[in-house]
C-alpha positions in Angstrom: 144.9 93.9 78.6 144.8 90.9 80.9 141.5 89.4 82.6 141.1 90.4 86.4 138.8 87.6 86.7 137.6 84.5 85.0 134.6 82.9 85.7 132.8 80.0 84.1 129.3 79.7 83.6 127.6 76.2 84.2 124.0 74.9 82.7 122.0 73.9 85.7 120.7 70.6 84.6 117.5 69.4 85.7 118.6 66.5 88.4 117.6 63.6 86.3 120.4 64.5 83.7 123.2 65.6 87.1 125.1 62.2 85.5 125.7 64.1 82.1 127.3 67.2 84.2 129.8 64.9 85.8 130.4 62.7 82.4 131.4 66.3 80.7 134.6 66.9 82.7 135.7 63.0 82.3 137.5 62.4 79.6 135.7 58.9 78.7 133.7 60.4 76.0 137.0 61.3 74.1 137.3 57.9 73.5 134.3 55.6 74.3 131.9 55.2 71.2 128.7 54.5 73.4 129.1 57.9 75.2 130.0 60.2 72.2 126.5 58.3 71.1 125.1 59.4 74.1 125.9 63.5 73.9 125.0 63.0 70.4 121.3 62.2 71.1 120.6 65.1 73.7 120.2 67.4 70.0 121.8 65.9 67.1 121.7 69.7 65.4 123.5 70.9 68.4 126.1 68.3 68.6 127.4 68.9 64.9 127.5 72.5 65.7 129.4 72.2 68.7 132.3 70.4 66.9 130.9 67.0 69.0 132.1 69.0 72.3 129.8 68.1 74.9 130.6 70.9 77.4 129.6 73.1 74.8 126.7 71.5 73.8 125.0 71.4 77.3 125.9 74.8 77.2 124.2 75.6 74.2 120.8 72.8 74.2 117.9 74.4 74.8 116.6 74.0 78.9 113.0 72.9 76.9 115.0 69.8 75.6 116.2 69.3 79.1 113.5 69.0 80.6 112.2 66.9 77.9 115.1 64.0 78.4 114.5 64.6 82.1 
């Protein structure tokens, strides 16, 4: 059975972290060290367990933590 629709679902991040939303869909952090060291201190935990994908892990980091690092 095929999809009628697809849509994706977005964390809202408070504004202080908008920068992380837009560093998520550039692929820098495939390569760059100092921001695959960056995702990995928003939730270390999280970051394993997302297989070091950082859509997924804003997806996934809990909004308390957010507003923590905001």
């Amino acid at each position: 059975m095929r999809a009628i629709r697809r849509f994706t679902v977005r964390t809202v991040l408070p504004p202080e972290l908008a920068p992380l939303g837009e560093l998520v869909h550039n692929l820098r952090w495939s390569w760059h060290p100092e921001t695959l060291d960056l995702f990995a201190e928003v939730d270390p935990a999280t970051w394993e367990r997302v297989g070091h994908d950082p859509v997924a892990l804003l997806g996934a980091v809990e909004a308390s933590r957010l507003r923590e690092l905001a």
